[in-house]
N, C-alpha and C positions, 0 to 999 in steps of 0.2 A: 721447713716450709714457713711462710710467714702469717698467710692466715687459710690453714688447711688446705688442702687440697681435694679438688671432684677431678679423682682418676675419670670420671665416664668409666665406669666396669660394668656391661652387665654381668647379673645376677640373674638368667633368664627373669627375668623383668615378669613375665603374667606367668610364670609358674611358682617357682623360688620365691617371689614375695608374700606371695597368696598365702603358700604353705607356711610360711613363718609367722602371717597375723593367723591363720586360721590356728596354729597350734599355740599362740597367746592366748588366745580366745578360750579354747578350748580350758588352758589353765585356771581362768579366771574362773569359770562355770563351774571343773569338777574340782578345784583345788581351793577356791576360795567360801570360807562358810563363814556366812554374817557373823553368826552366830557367837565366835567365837574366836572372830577375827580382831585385834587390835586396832585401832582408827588411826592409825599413823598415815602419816601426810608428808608426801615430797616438796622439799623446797631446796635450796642452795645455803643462803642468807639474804638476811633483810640488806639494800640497798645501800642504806644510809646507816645502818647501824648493825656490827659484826656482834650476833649474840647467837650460845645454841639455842636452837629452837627445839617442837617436843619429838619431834624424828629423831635428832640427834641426843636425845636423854635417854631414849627407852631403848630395853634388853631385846627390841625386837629389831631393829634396827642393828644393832654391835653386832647381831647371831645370823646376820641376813645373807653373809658373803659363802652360807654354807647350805644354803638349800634355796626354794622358791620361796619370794616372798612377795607382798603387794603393799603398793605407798598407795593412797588416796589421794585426787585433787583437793586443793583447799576448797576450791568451792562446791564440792561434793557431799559437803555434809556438815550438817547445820550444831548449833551450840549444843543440842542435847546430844550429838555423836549418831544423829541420824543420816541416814545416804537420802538424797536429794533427788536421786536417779536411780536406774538401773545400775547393777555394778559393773557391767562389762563398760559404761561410761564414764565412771566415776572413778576409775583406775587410771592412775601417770602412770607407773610405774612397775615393771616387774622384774627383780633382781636378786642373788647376784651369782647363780650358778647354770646359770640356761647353758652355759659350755661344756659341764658336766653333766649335765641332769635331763635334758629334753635332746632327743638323737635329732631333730632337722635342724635344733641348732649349734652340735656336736659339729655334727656333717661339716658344715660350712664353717665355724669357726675354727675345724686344724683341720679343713681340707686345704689341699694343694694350692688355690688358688693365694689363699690369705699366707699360705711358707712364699709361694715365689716374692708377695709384695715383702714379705720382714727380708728376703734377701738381698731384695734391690735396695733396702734400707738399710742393708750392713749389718744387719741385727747378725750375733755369733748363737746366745742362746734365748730365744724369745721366751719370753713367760707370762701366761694370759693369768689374770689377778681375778678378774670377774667380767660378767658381762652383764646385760640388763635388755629388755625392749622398753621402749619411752614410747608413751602415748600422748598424742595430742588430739582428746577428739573435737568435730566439728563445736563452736560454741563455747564450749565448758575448758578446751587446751590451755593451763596456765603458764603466765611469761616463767621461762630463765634469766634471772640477775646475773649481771657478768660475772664473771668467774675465768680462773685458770686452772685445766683438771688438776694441776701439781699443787693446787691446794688441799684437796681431799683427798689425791691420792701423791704421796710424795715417794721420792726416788732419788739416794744419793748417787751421784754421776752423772749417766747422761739421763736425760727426761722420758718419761713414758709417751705412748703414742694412741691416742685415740682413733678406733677405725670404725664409723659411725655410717649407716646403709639406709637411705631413704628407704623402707618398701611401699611406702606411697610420694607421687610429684612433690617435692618439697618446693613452696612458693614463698613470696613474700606476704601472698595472702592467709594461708592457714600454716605459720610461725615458720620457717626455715630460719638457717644459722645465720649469725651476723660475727663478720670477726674483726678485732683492731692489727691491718699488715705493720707486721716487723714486731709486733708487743712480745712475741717469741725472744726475743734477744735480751727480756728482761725474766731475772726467774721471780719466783713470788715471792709475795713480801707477809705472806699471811697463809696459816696451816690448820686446818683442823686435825686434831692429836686426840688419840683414846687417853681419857685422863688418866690418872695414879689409880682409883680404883677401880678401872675397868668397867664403872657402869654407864658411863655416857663420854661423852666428848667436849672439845671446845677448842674454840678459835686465839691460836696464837698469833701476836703480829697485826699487823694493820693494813689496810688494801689501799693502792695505788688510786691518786685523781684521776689518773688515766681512763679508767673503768667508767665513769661518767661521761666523758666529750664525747657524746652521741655520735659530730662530726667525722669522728672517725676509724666508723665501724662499715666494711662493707656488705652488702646484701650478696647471699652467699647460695643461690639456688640451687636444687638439686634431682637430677631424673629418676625418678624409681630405680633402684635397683645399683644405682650408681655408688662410689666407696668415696666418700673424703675421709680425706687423714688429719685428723687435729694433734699438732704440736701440744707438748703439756703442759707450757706456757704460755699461748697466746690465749688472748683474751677472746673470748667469745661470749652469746648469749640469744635468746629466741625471745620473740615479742608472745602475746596470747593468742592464742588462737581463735578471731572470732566468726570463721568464714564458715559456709556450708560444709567445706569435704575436712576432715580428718588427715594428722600428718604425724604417722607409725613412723619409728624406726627401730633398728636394732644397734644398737653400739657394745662395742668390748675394749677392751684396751689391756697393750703390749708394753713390755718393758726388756731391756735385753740386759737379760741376768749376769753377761760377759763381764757388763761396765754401768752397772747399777746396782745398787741395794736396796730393799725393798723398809722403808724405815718400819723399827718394832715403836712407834707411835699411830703409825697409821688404824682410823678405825677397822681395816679389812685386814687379818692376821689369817698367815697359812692355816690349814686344819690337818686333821690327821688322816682324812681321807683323802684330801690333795688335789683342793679346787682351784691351788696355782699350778698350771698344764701347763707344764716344757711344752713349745710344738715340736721342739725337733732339735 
């Protein structure tokens, strides 16, 4: 695809999504304790300038691909490492085993629905790496700087697949996707690798002008409940969200273990309980 695809799938749209923010939700309240919780913060990289930042340095981040874990927005918490907000606001991100660990979203990520689409995509043996729900809420939803997922997540052969589920209206008002058609045909020029000593990461390589010509990214709307598929090339990215309603999603992403390798650089490495799930 050149830049994703919105199959339009429902997802029974007012049941199915409901259930999937309300058991986020629910994570953040009984599984998140201030207290005790690390301040780590979701970002990508900076724009203009490819450096790790402090997500990508700490041991809470490397460990994340193996149970639930929760990123902060930047702007949720202030220099003393104070939340700003409630926490159920103040959360982007929650990752990276909801495919293992939370059954509604078990159910759905190796139900039937998501083997028929890896079929029609030729996949021989699919293999889900991680998954995540991304939060955008009203106000507070921080932009995505462009990126290619094959940069964080890499794969020798063919490229992994992102399958990314509005369960709220994805607009151009409260951030939907923007993506550059055909930047798929280029693979990336730039990797984040778990260093030599396994305690943080960093960015090898350099990123593409391309990523900046605003011109030519298209606005990429989305209906609740509906499935784009992002190529793990092409260039994509979401503006902030500064509108009244909030834009939830669920994304995981595939790779087809037939005709790819999964690189031992990558920060997200198999475990021994085996949170990379063959679907089939």
């Amino acid at each position: 695809t050149s830049s994703g695809i919105n199959a339009e799938w429902p997802l029974r749209p007012g049941e199915m999504c409901q259930q999937l923010i309300n058991s986020a939700v629910d994570l953040i309240k009984t599984k998140l304790d201030l207290a005790t919780h690390p301040r780590s913060v979701f970002t990508t990289y900076n724009a203009n300038e490819v450096k790790p930042d402090r997500q990508m340095m700490d041991k809470y981040f490397l460990n994340s691909g193996d149970g639930i874990n929760f990123f902060f927005e930047e702007g949720a918490i202030n220099d003393k490492g104070e939340l700003l907000m409630s926490k159920e606001m103040a959360i982007n991100k929650i990752g990276h085993s909801l495919h293992c660990d939370v059954p509604v979203f078990k159910e759905l990520t190796l139900g039937d629905r998501i083997k028929r689409v890896c079929h029609q995509l030729d996949m021989v043996a699919p293999v889900i790496p991680q998954s995540m729900v991304i939060f955008k809420s009203a106000k507070i939803g921080g932009s995505v700087t462009p990126h290619k997922d094959s940069t964080f997540l890499h794969t020798g052969g063919s490229p992994l697949v992102g399958f990314w589920i509005p369960l709220e209206d994805a607009t151009k008002e409260n951030g939907c996707l923007w993506f550059i058609p055909g930047s798929h045909r280029e693979e990336a020029t730039i990797f984040m690798n778990r260093n030599k000593e396994g305690t943080g990461c960093e960015f090898v390589g350099c990123k593409s002008d391309n990523y900046e010509q605003d011109e030519k990214y298209v606005c990429t709307e989305a209906r609740k409940g509906s499935l784009v598929l992002i190529h793990g090339n092409v260039v994509h990215k979401s503006y902030a969200n500064t509108s009244d309603k909030s834009r939830n999603a669920y994304t995981f992403h595939i790779y087809d273990g037939h005709t790819a390798n999964w690189a031992p650089t990558n920060w997200n490495l198999p475990t021994k309980r085996g949170t990379f799930v063959k679907l089939y």
